[in-house]
C-alpha positions as CSV (number, residue, x, y, z in Angstrom):
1,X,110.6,51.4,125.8
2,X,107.4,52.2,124.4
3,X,105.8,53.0,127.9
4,X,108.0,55.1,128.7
5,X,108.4,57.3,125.2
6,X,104.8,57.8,126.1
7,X,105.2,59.4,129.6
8,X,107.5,62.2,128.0
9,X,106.5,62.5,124.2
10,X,105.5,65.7,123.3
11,X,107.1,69.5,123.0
12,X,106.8,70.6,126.6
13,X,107.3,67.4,129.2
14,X,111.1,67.0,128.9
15,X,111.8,71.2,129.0
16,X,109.4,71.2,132.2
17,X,110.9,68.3,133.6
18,X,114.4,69.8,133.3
19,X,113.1,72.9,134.8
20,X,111.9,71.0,137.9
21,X,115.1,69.3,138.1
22,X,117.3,72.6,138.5
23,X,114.8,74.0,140.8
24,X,113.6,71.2,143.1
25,X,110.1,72.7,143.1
26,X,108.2,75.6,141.3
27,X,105.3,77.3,141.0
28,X,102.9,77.6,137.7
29,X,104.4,80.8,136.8
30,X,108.1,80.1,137.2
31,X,107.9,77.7,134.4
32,X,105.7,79.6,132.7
33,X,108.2,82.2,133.0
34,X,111.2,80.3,132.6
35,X,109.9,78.0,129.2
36,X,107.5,80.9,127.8
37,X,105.0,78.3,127.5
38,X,100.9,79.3,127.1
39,X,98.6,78.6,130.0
40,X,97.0,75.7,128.1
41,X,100.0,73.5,127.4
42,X,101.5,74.1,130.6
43,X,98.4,72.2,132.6
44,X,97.8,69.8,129.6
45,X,101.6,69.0,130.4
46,X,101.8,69.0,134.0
47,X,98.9,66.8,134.3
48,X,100.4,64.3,131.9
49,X,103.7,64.3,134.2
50,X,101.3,63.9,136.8
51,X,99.7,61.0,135.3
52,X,102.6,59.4,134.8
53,X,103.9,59.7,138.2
54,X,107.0,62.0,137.1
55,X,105.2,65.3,138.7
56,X,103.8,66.2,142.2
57,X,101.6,69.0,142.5
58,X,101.4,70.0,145.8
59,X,98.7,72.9,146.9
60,X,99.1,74.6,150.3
61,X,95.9,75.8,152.5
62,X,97.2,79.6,152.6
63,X,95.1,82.7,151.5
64,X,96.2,83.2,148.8
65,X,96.6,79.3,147.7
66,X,100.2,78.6,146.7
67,X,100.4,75.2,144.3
68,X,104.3,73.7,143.9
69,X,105.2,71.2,141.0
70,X,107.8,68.9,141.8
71,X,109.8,65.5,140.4
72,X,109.1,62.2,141.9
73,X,111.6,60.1,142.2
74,X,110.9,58.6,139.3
75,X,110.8,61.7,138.2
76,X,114.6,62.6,139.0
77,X,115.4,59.2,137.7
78,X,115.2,61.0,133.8
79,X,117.3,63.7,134.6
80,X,121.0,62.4,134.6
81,X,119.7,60.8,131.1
82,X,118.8,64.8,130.1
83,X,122.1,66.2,131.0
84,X,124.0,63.4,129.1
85,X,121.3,65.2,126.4
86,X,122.5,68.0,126.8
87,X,125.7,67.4,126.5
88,X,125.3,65.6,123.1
89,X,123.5,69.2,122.2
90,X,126.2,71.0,122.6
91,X,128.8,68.4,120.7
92,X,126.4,69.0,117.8
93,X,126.0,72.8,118.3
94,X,129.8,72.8,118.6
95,X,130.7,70.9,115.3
96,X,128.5,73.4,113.5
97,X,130.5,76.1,114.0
């Protein structure tokens, strides 16, 4: 249990993970973008996940270089756990009201 509160401790890894997870694969920017995250976190973060074995980076030889992040399969494994999360969010966003 401890092991694997390590691979995804921290602010960013679950939200970038998620993001992955409804995209399949993006680039840099798009979860920049899509998380407003700064430059620095987002590569501290991806290359944790990467680490970890939760995140490939992929780089293509084109001009200019294209670089896609995407889950492994153990990776994907986390995300039904995250929507179940989710879920358990909005319960508690709903008995607020």
């Amino acid at each position: 249990m401890g092991y694997a509160f390590k691979a995804i401790e921290g602010k960013w890894k679950l939200p970038v993970m998620y993001v992955l997870g409804e995209r399949g694969a993006a680039r840099y920017n798009e979860i920049k973008r899509e998380l407003g995250i700064t430059n620095m976190m987002l590569t501290n973060t991806l290359r944790d996940l990467e680490e970890y074995g939760l995140v490939n980076r992929t780089q293509y030889n084109e001009v200019p270089p294209r670089v896609e992040y995407s889950l492994t399969p153990n990776g994907y494994a986390i995300i039904p756990a995250l929507k179940e999360f989710e879920k358990w969010g909005q319960l508690l966003l709903d008995a607020k009201k």
